[in-house]
PLY file of the C-alpha trace (Angstrom):
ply
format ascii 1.0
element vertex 169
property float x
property float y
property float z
element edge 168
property int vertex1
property int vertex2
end_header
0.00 0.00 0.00
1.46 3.43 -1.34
2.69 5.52 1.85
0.45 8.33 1.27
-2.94 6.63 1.49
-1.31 5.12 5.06
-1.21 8.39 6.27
-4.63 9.90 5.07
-6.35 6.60 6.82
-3.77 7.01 9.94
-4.92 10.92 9.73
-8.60 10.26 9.83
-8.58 7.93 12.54
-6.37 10.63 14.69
-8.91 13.05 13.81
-12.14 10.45 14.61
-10.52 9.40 18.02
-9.41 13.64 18.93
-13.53 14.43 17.74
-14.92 11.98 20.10
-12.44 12.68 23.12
-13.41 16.50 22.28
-17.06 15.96 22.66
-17.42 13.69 25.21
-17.93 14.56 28.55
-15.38 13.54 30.55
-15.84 10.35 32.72
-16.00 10.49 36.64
-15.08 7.58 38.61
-16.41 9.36 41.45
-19.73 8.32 39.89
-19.57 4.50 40.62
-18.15 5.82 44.39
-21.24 8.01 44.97
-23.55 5.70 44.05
-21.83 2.97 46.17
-21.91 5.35 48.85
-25.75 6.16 48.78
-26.92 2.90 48.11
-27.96 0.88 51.59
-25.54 -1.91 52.83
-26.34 -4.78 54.42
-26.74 -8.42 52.22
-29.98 -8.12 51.01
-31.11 -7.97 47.19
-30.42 -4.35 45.93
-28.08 -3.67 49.04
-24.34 -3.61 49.16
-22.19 -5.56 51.71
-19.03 -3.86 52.17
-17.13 -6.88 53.45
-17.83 -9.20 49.86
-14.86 -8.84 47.40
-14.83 -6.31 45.02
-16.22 -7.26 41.38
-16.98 -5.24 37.96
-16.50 -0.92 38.71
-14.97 -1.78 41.65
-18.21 -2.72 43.17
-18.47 -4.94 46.79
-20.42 -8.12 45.75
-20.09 -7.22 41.72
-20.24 -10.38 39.08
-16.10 -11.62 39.30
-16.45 -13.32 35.61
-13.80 -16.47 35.07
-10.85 -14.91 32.81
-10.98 -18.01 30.42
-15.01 -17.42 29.49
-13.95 -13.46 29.31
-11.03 -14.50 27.02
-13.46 -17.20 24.71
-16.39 -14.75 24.46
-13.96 -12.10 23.28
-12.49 -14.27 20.86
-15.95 -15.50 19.88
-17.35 -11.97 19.34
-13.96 -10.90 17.76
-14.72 -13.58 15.10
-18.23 -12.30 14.55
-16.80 -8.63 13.88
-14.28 -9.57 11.51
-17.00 -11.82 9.25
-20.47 -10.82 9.69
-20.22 -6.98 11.23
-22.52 -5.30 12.93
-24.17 -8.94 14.51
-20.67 -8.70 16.64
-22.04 -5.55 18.45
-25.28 -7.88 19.08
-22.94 -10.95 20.64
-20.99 -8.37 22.63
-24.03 -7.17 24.29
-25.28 -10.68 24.97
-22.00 -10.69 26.34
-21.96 -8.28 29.01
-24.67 -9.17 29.96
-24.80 -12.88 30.54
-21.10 -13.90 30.74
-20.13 -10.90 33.09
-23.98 -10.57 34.62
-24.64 -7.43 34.46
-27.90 -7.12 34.00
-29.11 -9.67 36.42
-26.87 -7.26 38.97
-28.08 -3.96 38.09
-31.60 -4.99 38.12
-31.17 -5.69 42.29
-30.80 -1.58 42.57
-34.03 -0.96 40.70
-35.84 -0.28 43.54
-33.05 0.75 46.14
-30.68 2.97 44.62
-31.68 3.46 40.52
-28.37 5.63 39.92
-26.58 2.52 40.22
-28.86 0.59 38.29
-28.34 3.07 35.04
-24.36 3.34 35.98
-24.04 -0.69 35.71
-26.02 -0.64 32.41
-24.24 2.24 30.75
-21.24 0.68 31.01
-22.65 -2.51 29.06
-23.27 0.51 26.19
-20.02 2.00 26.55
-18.12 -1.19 26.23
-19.92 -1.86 23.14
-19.49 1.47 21.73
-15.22 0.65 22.42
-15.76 -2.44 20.76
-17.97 -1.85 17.62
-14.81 1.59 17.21
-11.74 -0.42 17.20
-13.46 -3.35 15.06
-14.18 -0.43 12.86
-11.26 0.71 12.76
-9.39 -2.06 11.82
-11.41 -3.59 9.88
-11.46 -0.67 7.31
-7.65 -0.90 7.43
-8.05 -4.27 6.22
-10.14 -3.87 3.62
-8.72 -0.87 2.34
-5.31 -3.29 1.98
-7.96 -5.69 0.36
-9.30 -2.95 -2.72
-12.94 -3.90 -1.11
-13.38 -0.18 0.61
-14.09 3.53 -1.24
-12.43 5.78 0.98
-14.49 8.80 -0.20
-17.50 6.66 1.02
-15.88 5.47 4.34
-14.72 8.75 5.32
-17.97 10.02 4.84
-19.95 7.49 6.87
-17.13 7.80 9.76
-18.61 11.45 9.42
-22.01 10.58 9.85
-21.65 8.75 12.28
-19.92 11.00 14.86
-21.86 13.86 13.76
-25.41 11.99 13.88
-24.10 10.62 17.51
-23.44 14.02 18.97
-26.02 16.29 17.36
-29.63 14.10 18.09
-30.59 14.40 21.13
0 1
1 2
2 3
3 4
4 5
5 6
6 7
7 8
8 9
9 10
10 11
11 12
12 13
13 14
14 15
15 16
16 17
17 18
18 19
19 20
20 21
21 22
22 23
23 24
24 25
25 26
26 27
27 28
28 29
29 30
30 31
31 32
32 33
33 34
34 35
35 36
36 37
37 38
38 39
39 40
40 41
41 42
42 43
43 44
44 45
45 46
46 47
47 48
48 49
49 50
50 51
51 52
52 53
53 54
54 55
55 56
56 57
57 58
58 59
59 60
60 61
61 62
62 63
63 64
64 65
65 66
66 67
67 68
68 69
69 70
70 71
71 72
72 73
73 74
74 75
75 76
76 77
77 78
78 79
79 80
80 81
81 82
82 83
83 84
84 85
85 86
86 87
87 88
88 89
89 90
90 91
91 92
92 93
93 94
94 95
95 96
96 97
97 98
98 99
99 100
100 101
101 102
102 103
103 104
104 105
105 106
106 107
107 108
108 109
109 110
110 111
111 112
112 113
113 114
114 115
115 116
116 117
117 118
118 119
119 120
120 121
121 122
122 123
123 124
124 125
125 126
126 127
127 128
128 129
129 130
130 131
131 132
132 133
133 134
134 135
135 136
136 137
137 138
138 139
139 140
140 141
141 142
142 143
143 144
144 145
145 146
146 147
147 148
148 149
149 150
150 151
151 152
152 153
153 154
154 155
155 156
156 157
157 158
158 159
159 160
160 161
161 162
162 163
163 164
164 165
165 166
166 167
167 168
């Protein structure tokens, strides 16, 4: 591949990854402490207990998924990305939320403390988001090696994209 068109695709992607760090809102991992803090503890459903190990976010009591099944759904979804697409982002959802159980343990704070319910299931979205990026991104890479992508076309989608993310509400 001809040096140039290395550095327009290395170019966009610097400018994609400085356009989403610029618009996002910066994250706050004194988020996850506040809402540990205000949610009761004791061992109830929906209740912390501050002497269990800590799990996912840092979290007393939290899902502590094996490595191995983190390791073979990764590859599994990984696999799904790099052949079928957008179905990945599907199987990495599933993922998060059955292999590390994160649904099954957000849904205890629905009724106690619902700040930590929406905390533990935006981080099932922004693990996705990471994941659906970086398969993206190197996927187009690929292809582009392959002659199978338009870069006019790509660039302009990559556009879209971040533009239609940020501007509707």
């Amino acid at each position: 591949m001809n040096k140039k068109y290395l550095f327009v695709i290395g170019c966009l992607a610097l400018l994609v990854v400085l356009t989403g760090m610029t618009l996002a809102s910066p994250a706050e991992a004194g988020k996850v402490a506040d809402a540990i803090a205000q949610t009761p503890t004791g061992t109830a459903t929906g209740q912390i207990n501050p002497d269990a190990p800590q799990g996912i976010l840092g979290i007393p009591g939290a899902p502590r998924p094996l490595w191995v099944w983190c390791i073979l759904w990764g590859i599994w979804v990984g696999w799904i990305f790099s052949t079928v697409g957008a179905f990945g982002g599907i199987m990495a959802g599933v993922g998060h939320i059955t292999v590390f159980g994160l649904r099954a343990f957000g849904d205890t704070f629905k009724d106690t403390n619902p700040t930590m319910n929406k905390l533990i299931t935006d981080t099932i979205r922004v693990s996705n988001q990471y994941l659906v990026g970086l398969s993206a991104l190197i996927s187009s890479i690929n292809y582009y090696r392959m002659g199978r992508l338009v870069l006019p076309l790509g660039a302009a989608l990559a556009i879209g994209s971040i533009s239609g993310a940020y501007l509707i509400p």
